[in-house]
C-alpha positions, -999 to 999 in steps of 0.1 A, spaced: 381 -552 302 408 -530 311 435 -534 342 413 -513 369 384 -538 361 402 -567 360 416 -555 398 382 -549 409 373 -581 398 402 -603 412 398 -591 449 389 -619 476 357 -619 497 344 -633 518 307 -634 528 291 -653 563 254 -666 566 255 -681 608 221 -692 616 229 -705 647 255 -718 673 247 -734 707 267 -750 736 250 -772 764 258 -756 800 270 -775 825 237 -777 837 224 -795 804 207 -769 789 216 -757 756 222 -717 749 223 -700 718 260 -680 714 250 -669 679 217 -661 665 213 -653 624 246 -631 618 253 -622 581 275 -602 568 310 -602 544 342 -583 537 365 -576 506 402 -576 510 414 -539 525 384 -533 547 381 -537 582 354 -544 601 341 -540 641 322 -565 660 305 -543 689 288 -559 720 286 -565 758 310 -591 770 295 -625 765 274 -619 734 289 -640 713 315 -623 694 346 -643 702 327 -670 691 316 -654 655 351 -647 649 360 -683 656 329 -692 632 344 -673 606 382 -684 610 374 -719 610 383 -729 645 353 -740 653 341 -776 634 314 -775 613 289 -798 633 287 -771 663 273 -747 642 247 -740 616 251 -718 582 276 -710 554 313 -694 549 317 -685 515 349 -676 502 350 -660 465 388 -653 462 
């Protein structure tokens, strides 16, 4: 395996699986934020969440961060670095 390879080989990702993530209202019902959103990233790229105001995309990026606890959400944050 030669130096390029090895680079190719060595650079972090990181892949998301979100089933779901709800909040209860005020008025005690329970809305879903964010509804089956995969997707992943290697180090360099950039990527664009696009959507109305109040979709959910603030939220997704707090998913994937880690500022939100894992018992408010359902799914899977896999980091390969």
């Amino acid at each position: 395996m030669d130096l390029e390879e090895q680079k190719k080989e060595s650079v972090p990702r990181i892949a998301w699986s979100i089933s779901k993530y709800e909040v209860v209202t005020p008025n005690k019902t329970v809305k879903r934020i964010v509804d089956g959103v995969d997707g992943g990233c290697e180090a360099g790229e950039m990527k664009m969440i696009l959507g109305p105001s109040g979709r959910g995309q603030t939220s997704l990026l707090s998913i994937i961060a880690g500022y939100l606890p894992r018992a408010h959400w359902g799914g899977v944050i896999l980091d390969a670095c």
